[in-house]
C-alpha positions in Angstrom: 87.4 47.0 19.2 84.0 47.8 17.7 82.5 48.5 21.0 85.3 50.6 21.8 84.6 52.5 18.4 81.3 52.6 19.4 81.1 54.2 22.5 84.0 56.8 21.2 80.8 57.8 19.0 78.4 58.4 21.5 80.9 59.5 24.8 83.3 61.2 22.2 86.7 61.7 22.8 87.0 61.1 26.4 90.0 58.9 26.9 87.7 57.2 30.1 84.6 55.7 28.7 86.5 55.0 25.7 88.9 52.7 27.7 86.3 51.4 29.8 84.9 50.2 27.0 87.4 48.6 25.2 88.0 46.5 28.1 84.4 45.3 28.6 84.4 44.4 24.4 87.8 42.7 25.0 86.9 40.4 28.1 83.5 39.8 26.2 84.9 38.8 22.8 88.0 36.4 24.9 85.0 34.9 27.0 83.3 34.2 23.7 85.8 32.6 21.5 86.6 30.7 25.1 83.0 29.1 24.5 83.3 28.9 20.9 86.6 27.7 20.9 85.1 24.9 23.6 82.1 23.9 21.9 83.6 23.4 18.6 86.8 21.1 20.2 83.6 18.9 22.3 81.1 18.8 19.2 81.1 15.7 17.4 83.8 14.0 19.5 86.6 16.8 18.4 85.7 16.3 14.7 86.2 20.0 14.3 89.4 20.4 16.7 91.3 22.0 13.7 88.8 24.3 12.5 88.6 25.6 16.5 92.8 26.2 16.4 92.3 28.0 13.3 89.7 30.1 14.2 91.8 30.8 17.4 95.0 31.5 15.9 93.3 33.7 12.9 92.1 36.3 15.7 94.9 35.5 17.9 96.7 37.5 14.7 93.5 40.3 14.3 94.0 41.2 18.1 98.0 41.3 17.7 97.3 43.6 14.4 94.8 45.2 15.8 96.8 46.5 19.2 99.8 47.1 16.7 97.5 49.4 14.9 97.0 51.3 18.4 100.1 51.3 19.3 102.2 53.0 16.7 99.1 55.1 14.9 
């Protein structure tokens, strides 16, 4: 989303680059909280499985308030 937002800044309005680039931030953050998500399940023999769910779940509910946003604004 900030990539999005940023890119609407420099491109301006354009629908185009402004999609585009909400598409490369959204494939970039899933990749990284993929890893992150990962790592933190593997580290310390799953010590911090929870902690990974949480994490997951918390933007799983950003992303869903954050297209909602989009969606009806």
């Amino acid at each position: 989303m900030a990539t999005a937002q940023t890119f609407t800044w420099i491109h301006g309005t354009f629908e185009g680059p402004a999609l585009s680039d909400a598409t490369i931030g959204g494939v970039t953050g899933v990749a990284l909280g993929f890893i992150a998500g990962i790592w933190l399940v593997l580290r310390r023999e799953g010590k911090w499985a929870g902690t990974a769910l949480t994490c997951l779940w918390i933007g799983a509910l950003f992303m869903i308030g954050c297209l909602g946003f989009v969606a009806f604004s």
